[in-house]
Structures are given as structure tokens and as C-alpha cells.
The first five atom37 places (N, CA, C, CB, O) and aatype in JSON, in Angstrom:
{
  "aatype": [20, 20, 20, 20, 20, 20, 20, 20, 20, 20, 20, 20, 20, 20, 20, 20, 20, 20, 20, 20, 20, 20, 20, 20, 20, 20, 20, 20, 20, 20, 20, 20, 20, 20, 20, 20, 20, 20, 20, 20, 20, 20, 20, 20, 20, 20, 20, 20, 20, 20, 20, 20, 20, 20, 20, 20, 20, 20, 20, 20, 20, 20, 20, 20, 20, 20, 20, 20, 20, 20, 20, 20, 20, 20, 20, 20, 20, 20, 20, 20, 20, 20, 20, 20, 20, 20, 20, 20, 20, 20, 20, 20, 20, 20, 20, 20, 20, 20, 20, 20, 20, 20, 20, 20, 20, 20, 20, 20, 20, 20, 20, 20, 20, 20, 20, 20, 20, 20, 20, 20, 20, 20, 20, 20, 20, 20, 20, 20, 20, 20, 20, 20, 20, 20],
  "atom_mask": [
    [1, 1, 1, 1, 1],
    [1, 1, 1, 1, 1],
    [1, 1, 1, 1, 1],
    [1, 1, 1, 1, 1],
    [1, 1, 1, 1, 1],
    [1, 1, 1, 1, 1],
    [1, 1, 1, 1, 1],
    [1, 1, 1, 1, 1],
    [1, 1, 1, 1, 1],
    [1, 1, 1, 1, 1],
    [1, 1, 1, 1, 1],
    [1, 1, 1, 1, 1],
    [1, 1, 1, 1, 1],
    [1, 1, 1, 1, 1],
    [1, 1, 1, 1, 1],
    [1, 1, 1, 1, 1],
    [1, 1, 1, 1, 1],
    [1, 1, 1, 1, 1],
    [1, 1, 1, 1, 1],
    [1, 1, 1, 1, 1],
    [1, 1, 1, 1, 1],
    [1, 1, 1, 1, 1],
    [1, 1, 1, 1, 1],
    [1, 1, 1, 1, 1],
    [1, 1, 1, 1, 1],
    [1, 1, 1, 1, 1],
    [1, 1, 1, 1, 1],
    [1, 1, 1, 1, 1],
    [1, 1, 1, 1, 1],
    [1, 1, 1, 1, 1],
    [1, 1, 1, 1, 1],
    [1, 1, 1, 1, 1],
    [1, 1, 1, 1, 1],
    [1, 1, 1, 1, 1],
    [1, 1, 1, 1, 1],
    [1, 1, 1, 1, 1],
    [1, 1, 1, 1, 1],
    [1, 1, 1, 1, 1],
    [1, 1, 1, 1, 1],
    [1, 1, 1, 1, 1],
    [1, 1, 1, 1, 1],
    [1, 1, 1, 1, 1],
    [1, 1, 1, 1, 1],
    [1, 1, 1, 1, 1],
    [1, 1, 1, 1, 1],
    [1, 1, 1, 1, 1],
    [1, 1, 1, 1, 1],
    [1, 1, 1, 1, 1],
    [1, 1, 1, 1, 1],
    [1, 1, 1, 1, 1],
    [1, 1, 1, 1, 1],
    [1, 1, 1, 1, 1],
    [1, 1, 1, 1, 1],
    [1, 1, 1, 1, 1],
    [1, 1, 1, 1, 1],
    [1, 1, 1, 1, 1],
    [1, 1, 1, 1, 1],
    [1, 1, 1, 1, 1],
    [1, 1, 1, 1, 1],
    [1, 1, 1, 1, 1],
    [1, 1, 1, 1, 1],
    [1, 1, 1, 1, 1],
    [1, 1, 1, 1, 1],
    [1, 1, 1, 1, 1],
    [1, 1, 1, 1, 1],
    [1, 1, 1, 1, 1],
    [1, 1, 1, 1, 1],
    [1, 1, 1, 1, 1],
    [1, 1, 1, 1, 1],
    [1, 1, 1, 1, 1],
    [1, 1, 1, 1, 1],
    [1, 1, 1, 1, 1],
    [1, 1, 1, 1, 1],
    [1, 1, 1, 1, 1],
    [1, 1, 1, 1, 1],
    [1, 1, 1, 1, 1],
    [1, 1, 1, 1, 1],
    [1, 1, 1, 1, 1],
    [1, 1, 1, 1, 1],
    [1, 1, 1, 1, 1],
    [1, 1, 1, 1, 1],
    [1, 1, 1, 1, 1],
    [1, 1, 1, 1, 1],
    [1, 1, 1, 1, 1],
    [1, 1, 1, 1, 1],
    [1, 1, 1, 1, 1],
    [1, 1, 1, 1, 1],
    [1, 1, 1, 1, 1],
    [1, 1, 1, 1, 1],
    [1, 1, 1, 1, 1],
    [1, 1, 1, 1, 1],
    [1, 1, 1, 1, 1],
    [1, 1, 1, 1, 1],
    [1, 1, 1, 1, 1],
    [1, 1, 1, 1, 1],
    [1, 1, 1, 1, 1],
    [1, 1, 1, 1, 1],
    [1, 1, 1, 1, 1],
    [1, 1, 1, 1, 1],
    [1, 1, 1, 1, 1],
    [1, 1, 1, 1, 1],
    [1, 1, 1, 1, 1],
    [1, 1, 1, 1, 1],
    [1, 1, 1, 1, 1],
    [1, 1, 1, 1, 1],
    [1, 1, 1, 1, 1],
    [1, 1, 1, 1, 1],
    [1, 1, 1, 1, 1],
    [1, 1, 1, 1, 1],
    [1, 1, 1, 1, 1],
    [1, 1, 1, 1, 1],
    [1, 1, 1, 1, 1],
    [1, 1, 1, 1, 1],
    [1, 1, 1, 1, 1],
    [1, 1, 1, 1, 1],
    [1, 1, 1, 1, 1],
    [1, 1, 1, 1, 1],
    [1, 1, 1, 1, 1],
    [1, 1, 1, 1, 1],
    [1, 1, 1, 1, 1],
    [1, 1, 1, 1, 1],
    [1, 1, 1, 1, 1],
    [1, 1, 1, 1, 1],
    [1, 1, 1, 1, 1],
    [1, 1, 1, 1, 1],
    [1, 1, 1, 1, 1],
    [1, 1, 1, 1, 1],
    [1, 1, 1, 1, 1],
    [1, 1, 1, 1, 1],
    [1, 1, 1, 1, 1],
    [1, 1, 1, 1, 1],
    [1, 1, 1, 1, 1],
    [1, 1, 1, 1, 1],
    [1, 1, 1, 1, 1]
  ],
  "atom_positions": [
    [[94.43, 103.08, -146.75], [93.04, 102.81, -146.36], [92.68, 101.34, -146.59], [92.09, 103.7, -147.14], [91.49, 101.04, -146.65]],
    [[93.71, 100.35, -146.72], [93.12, 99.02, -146.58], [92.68, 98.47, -145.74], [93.63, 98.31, -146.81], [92.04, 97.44, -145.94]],
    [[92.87, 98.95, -144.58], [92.56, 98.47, -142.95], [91.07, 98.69, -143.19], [93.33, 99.53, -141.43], [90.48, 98.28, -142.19]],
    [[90.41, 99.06, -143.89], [88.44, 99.29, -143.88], [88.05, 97.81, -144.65], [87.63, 101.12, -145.21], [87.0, 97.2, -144.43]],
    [[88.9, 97.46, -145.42], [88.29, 96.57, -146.19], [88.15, 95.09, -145.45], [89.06, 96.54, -147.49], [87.21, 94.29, -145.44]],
    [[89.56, 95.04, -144.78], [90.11, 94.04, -144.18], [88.96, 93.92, -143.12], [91.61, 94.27, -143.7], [88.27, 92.89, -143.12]],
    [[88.72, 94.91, -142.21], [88.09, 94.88, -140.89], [86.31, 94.59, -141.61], [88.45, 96.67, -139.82], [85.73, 93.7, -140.98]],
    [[85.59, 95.09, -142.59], [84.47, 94.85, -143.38], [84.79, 93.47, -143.64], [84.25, 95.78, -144.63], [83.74, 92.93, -143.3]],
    [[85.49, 92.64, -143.99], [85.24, 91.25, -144.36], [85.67, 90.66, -143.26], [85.89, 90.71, -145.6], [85.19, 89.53, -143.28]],
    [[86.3, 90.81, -142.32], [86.53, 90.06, -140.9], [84.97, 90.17, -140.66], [87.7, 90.9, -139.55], [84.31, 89.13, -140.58]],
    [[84.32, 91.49, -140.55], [82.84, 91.09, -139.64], [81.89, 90.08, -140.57], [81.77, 92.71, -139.27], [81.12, 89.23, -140.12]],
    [[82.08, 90.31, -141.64], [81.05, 89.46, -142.51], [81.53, 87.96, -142.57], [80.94, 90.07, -144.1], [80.64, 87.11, -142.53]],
    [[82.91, 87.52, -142.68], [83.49, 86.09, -142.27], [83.2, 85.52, -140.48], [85.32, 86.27, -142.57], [82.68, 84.55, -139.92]],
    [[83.89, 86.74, -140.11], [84.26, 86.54, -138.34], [83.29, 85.81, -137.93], [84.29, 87.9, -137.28], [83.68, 84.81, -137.33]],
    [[81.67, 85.97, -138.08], [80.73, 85.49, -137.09], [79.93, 84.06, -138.11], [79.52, 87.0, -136.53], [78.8, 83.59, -137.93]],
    [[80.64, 83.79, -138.82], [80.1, 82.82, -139.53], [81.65, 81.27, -138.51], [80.16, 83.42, -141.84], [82.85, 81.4, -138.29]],
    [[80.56, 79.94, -138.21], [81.15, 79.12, -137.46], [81.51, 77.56, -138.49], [80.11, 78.98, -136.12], [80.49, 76.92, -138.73]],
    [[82.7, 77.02, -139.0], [82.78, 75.83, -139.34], [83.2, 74.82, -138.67], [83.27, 75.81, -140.15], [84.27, 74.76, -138.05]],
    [[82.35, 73.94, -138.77], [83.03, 72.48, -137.53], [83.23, 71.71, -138.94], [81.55, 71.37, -135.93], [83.03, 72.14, -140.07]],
    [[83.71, 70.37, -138.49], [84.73, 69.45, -139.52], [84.3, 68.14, -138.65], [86.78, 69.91, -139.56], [84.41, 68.22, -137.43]],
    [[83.91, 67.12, -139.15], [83.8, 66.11, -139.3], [84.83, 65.14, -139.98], [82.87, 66.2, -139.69], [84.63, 64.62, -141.07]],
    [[85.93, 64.94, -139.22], [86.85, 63.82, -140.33], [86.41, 62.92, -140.64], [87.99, 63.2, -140.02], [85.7, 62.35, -139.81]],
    [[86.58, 62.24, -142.15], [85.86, 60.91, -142.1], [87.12, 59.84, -141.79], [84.99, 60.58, -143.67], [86.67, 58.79, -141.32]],
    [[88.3, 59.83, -141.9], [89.16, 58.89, -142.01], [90.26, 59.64, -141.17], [89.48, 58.44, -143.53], [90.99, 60.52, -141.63]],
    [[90.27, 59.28, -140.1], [92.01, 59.86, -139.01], [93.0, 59.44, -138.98], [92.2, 59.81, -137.66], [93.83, 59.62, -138.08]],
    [[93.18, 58.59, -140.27], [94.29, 58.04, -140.57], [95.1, 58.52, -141.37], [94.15, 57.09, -140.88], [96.28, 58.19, -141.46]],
    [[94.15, 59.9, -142.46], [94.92, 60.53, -143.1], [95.97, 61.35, -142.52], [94.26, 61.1, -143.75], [95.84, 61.3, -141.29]],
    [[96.99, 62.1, -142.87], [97.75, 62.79, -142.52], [97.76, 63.96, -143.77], [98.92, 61.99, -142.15], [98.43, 63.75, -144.79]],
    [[97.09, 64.97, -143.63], [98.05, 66.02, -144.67], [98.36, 67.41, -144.0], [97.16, 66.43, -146.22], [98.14, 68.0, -142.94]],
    [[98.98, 67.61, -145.15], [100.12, 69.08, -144.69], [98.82, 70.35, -144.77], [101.88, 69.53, -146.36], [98.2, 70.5, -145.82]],
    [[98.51, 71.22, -143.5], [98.02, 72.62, -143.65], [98.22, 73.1, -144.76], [98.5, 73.49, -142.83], [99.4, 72.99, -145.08]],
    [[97.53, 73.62, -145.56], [97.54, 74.56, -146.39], [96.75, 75.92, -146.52], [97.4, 73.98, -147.23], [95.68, 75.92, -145.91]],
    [[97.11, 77.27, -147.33], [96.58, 78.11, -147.06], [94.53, 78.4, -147.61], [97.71, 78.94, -147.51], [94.24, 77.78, -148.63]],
    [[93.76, 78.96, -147.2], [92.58, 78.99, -147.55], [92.4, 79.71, -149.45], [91.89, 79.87, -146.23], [91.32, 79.65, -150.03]],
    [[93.36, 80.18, -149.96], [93.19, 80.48, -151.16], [93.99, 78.95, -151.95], [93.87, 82.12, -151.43], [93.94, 78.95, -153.18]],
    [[94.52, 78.03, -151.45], [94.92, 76.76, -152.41], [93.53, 75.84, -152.44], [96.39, 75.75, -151.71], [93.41, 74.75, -153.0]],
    [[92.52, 76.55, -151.68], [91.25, 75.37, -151.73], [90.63, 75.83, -152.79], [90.13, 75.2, -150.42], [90.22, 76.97, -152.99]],
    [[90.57, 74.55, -153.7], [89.18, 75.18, -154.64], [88.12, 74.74, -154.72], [89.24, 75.25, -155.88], [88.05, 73.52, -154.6]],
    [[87.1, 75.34, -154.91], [85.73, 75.52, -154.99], [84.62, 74.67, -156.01], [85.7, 76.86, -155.28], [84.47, 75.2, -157.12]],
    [[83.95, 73.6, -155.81], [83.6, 72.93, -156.66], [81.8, 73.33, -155.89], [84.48, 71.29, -156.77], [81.52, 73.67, -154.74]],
    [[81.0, 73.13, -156.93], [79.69, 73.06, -156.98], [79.29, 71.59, -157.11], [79.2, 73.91, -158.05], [78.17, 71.33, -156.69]],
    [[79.94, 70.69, -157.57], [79.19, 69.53, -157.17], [80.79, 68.16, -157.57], [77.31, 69.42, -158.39], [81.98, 68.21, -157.89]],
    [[79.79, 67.19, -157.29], [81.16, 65.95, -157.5], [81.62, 66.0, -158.35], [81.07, 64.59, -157.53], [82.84, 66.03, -158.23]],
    [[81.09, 66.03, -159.76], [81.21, 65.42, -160.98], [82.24, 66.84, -161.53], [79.51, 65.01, -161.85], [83.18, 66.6, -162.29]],
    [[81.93, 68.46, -161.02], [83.34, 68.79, -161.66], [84.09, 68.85, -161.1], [83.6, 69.67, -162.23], [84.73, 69.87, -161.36]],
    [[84.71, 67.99, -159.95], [86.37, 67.74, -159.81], [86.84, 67.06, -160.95], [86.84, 66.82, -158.53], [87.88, 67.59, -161.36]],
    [[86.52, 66.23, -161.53], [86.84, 66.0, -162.95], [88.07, 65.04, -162.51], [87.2, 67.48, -163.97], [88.61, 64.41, -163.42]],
    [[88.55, 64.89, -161.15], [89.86, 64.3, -161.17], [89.42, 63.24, -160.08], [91.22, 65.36, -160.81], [88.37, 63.26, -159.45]],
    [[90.38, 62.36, -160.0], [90.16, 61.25, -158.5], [89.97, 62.56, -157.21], [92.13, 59.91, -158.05], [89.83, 63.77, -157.4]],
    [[90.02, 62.04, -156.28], [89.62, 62.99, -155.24], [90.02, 62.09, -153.95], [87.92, 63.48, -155.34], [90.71, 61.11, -154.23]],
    [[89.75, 62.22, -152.86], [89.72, 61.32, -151.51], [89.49, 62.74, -150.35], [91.56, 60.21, -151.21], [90.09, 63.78, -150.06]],
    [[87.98, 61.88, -149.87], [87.07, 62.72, -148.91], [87.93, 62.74, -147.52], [85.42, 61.95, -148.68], [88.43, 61.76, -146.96]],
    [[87.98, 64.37, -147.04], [88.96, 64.37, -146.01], [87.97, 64.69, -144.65], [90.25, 65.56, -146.35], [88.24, 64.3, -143.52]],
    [[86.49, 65.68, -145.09], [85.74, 65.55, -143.76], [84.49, 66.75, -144.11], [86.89, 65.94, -142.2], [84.72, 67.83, -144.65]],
    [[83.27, 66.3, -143.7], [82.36, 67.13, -143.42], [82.28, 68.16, -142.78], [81.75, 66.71, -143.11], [82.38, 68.22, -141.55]],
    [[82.08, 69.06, -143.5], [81.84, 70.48, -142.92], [80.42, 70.93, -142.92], [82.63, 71.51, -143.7], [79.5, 70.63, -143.67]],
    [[80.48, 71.71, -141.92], [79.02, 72.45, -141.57], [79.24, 73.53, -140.94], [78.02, 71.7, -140.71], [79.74, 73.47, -139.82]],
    [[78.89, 74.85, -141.59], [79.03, 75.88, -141.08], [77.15, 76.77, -140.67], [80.14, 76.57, -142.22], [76.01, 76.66, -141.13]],
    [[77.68, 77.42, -139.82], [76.43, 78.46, -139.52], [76.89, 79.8, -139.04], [75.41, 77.9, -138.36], [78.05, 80.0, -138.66]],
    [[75.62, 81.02, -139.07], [76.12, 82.3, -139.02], [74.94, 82.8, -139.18], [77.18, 82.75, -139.93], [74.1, 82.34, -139.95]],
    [[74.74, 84.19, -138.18], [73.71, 84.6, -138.1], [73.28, 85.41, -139.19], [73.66, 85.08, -137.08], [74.04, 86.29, -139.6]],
    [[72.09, 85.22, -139.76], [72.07, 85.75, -141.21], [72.24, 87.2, -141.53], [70.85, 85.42, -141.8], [72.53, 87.55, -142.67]],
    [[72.08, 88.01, -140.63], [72.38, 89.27, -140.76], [73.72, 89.83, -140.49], [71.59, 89.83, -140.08], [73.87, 91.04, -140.63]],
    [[74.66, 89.14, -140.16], [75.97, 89.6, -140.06], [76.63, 88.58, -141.38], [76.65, 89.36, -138.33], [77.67, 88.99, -141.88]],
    [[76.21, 87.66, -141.77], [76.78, 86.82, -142.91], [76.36, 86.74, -144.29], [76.7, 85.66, -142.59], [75.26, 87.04, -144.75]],
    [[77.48, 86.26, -144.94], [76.83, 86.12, -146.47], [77.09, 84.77, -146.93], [77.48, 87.18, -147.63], [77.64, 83.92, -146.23]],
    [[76.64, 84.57, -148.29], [77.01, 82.84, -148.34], [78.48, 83.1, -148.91], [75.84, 81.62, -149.59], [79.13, 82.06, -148.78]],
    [[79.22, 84.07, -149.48], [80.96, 84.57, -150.05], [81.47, 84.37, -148.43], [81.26, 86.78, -150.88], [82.55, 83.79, -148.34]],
    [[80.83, 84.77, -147.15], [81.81, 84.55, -146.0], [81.46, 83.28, -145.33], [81.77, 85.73, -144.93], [82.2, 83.05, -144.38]],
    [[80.5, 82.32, -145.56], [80.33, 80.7, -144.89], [81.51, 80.1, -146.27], [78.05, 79.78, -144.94], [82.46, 79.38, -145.97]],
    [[81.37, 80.33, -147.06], [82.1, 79.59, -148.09], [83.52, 79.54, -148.1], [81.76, 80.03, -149.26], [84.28, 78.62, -148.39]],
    [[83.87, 81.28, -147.55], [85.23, 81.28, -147.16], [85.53, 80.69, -145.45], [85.71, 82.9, -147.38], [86.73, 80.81, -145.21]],
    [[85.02, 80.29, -144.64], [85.23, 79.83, -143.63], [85.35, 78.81, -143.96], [84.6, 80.02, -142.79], [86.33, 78.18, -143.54]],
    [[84.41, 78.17, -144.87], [84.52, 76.6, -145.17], [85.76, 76.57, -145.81], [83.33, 75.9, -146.13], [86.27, 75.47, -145.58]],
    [[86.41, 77.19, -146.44], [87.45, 76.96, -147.04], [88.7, 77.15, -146.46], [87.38, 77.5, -147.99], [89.69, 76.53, -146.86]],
    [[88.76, 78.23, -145.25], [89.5, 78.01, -143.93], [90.04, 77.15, -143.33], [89.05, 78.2, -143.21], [91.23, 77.02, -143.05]],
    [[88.78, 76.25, -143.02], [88.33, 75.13, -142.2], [88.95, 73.97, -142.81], [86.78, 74.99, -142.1], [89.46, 73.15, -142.05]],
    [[88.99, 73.69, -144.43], [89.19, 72.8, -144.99], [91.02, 72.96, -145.42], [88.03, 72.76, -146.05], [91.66, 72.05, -145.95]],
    [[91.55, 74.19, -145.08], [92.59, 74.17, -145.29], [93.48, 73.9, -143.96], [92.74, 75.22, -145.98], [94.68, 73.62, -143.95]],
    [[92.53, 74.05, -142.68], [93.44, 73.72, -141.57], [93.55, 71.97, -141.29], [92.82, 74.56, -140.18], [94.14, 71.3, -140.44]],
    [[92.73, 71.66, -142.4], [92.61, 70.24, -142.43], [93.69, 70.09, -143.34], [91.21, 69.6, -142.85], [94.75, 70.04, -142.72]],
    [[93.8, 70.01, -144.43], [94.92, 69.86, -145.52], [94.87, 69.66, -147.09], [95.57, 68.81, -145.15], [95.67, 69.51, -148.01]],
    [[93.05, 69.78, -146.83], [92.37, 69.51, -148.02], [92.81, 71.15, -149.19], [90.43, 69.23, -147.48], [93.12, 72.32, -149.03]],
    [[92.61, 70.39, -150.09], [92.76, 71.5, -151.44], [91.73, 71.55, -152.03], [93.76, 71.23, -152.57], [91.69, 72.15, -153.11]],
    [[90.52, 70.88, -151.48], [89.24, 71.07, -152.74], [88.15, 71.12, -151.43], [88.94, 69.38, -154.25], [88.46, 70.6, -150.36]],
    [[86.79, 71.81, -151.64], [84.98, 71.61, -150.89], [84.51, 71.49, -152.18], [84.01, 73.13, -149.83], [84.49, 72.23, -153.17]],
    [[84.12, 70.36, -151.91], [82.27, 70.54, -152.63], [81.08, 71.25, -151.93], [81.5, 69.01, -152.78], [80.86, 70.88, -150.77]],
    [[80.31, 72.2, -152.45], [80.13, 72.54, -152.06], [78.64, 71.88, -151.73], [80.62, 73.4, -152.37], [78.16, 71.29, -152.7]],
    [[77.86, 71.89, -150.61], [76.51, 71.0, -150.22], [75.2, 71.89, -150.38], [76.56, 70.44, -148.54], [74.27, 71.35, -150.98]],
    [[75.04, 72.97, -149.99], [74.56, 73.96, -149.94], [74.24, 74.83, -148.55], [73.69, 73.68, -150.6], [74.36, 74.58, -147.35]],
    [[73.85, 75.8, -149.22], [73.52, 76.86, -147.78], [71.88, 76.79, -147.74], [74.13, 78.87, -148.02], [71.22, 76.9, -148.77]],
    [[71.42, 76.64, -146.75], [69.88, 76.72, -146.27], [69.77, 78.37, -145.51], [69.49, 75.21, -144.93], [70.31, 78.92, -144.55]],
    [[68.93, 78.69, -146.36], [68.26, 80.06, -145.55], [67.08, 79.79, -144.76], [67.76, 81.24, -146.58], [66.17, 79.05, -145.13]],
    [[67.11, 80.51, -143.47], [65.71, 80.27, -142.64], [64.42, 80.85, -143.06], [65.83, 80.78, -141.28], [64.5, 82.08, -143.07]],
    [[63.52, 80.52, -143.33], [62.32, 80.83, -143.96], [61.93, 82.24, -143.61], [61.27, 79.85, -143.6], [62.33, 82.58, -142.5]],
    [[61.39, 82.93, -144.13], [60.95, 84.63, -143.85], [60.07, 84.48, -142.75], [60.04, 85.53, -145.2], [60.2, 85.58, -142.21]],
    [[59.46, 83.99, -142.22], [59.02, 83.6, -140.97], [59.56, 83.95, -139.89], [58.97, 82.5, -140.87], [59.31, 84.8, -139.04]],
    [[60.7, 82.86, -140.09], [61.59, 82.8, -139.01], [62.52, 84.02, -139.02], [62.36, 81.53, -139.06], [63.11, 84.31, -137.98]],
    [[62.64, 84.63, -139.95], [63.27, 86.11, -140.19], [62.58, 87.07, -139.43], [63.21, 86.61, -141.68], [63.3, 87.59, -138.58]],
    [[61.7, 87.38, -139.44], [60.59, 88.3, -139.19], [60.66, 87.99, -137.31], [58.86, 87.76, -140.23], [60.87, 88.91, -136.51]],
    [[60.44, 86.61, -136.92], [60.02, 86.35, -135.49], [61.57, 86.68, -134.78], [59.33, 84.57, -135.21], [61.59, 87.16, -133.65]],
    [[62.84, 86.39, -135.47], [63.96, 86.74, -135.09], [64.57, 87.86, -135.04], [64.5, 86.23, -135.5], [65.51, 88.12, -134.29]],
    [[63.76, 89.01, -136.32], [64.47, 90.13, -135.6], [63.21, 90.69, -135.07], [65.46, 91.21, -136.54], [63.56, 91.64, -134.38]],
    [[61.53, 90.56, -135.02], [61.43, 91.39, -133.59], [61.5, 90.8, -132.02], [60.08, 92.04, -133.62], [61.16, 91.38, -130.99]],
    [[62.06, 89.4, -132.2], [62.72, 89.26, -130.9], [63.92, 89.78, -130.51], [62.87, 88.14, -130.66], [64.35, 90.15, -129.41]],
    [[64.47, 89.71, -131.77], [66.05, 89.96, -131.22], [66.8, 89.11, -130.57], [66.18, 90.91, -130.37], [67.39, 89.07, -129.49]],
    [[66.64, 88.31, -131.64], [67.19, 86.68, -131.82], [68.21, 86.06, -132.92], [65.98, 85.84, -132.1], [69.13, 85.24, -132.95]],
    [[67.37, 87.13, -134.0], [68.13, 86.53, -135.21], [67.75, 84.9, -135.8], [69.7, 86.54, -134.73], [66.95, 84.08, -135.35]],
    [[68.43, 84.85, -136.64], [68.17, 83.53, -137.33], [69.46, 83.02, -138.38], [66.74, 83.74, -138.22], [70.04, 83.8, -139.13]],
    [[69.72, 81.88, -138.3], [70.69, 81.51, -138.92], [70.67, 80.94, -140.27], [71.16, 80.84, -138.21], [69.86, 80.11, -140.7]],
    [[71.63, 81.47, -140.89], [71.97, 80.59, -142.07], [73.08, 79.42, -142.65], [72.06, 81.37, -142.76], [74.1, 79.7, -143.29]],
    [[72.74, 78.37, -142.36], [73.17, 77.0, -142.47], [74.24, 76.49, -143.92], [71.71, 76.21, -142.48], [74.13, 76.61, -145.14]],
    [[74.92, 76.08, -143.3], [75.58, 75.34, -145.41], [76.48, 74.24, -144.69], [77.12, 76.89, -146.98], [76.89, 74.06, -143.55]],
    [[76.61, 73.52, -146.08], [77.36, 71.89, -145.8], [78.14, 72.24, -147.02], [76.26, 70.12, -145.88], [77.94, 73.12, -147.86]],
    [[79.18, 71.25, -146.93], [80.35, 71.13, -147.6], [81.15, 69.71, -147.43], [81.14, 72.25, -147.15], [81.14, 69.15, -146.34]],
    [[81.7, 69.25, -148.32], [82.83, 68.45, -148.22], [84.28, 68.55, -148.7], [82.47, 67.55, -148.66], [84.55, 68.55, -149.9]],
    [[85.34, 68.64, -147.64], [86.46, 68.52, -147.81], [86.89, 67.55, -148.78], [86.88, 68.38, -146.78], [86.52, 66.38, -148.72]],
    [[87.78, 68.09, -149.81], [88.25, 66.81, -150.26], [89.74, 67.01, -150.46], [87.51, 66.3, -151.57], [90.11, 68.19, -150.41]],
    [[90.92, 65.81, -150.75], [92.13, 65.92, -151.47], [91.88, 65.36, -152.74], [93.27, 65.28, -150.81], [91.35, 64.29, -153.02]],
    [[92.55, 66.63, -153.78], [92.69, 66.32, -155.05], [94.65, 65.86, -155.09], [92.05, 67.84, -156.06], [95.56, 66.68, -154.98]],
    [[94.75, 64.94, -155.2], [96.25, 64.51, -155.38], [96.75, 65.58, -157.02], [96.31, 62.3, -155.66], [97.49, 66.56, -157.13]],
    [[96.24, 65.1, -157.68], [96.26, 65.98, -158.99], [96.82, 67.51, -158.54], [94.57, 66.08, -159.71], [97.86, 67.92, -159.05]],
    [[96.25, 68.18, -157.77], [95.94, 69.5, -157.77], [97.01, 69.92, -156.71], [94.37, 69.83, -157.44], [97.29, 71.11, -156.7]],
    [[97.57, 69.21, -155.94], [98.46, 69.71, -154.76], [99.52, 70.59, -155.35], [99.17, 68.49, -153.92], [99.7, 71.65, -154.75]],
    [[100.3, 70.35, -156.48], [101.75, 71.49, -156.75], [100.86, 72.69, -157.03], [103.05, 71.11, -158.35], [101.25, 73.73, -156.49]],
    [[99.77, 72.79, -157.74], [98.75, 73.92, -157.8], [98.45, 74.89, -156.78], [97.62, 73.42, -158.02], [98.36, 76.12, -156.8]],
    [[98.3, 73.89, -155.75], [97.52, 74.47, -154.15], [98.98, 74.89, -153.7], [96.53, 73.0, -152.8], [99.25, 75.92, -153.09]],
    [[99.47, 74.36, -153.91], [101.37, 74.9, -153.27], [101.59, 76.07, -153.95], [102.99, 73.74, -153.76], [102.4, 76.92, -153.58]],
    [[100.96, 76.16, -154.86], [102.11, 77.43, -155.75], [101.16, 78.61, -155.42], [102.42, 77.24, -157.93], [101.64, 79.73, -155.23]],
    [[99.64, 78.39, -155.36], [98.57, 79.32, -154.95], [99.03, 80.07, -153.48], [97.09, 78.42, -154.79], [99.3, 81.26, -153.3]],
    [[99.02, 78.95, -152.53], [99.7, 79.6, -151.48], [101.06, 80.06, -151.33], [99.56, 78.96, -150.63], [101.17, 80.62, -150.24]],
    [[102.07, 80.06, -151.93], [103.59, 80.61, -152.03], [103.12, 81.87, -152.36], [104.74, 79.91, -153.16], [103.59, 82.77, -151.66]],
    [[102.21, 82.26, -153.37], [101.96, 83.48, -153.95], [101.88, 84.76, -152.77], [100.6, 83.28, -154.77], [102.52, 85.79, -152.59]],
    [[100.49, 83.93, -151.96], [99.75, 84.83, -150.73], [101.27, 86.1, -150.1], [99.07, 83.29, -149.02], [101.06, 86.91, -149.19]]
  ]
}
């Protein structure tokens, strides 16, 4: 019965969207898998040097998404880049307003989040061994 769980977090990830902003196209790094990215709440605890690989911005309609499935897209997103670390920017919820006018239109309303890719040089045999595991 794992096929329920799998297909339940595809819909709650699936409809959530990340675009990527590179800042520098000169970098080159190697793909890595979305569980070698780790998860930072702000600059100061990477705790290590770092080098910014690209802006992310994800969206998703708030009723099919959560901020656990924009966060994992962002971290998707940041691994098809080559990065091993997001900071994370935050997620914006649309005001109850706009909740209310979206579902009795039947429109919906989205929920927004930013992020930054980064490479932790430090952290790469880490992010390697995280993904060998998968």
C-alpha cells in the first residue's frame, strides 16, 4: 500500500511551480538529488562560506498545496541546478479576502515563496553520501 502515499504527496507537490533565476552562468555544478539539499531558515545558519547559485520562486494554488510541498519543489529545483543548500525567503499567503473571492469564483488563489539556491563547498561529500543512500 505505498502507492497511496506516493500518489497523496505527488498531488500536494505536483501543482506547486519553481522557476530559477541563475545569478552567475558561469558556474558549472554536478545535478544532485532533492534530499542532498539542505534547508536553511536564514543566512547566518549556513554557518559555512556558501556561493549563491540562483533565485527561486515558487507558486501553487493554495488549496492543492502546502508550504512542506513549495519547499520540496524548491528543493527539486535547486537540485536540478547543483546546489546543496535554499535559504529559505518566505512563503506569502493570499489574504482571506482573496480566499473567500477565489473560491466562490472558482479561481482559487495562490500561495507564493522565495528562496535562494546556494553551494555549500563544505557540505558536498555530505550531499553525495545523502543521495547514494536514496
Amino acid at each position: 500500500m505505498r502507492v497511496i502515499p506516493l500518489l497523496l504527496g505527488g498531488v500536494l507537490t505536483g501543482c506547486v511551480s519553481t522557476n530559477a533565476a541563475v545569478l552567475d552562468n558561469s558556474i558549472r555544478l554536478v545535478r544532485t538529488c532533492p534530499e542532498g539539499v539542505q534547508i536553511f531558515t536564514a543566512p547566518d545558519k549556513v554557518g559555512k562560506p556558501y556561493q549563491e547559485v540562483a533565485l527561486l520562486n515558487s507558486k501553487g494554488e493554495t488549496g492543492w498545496t502546502s508550504e512542506g510541498g513549495m519547499i520540496n519543489s524548491q528543493r527539486q529545483k535547486a537540485a536540478q541546478l547543483g546546489a546543496n543548500g535554499i535559504i529559505i525567503g518566505g512563503i506569502n499567503e493570499p489574504n482571506p479576502g482573496t480566499k473567500i473571492i477565489g473560491a466562490l469564483l472558482g479561481t482559487g488563489s495562490e500561495r507564493k515563496g522565495k528562496a535562494l539556491a546556494i553551494w555549500v563547498p563544505d557540505d558536498s561529500a555530505k550531499s553525495r553520501s545523502l543521495c547514494r543512500r536514496k
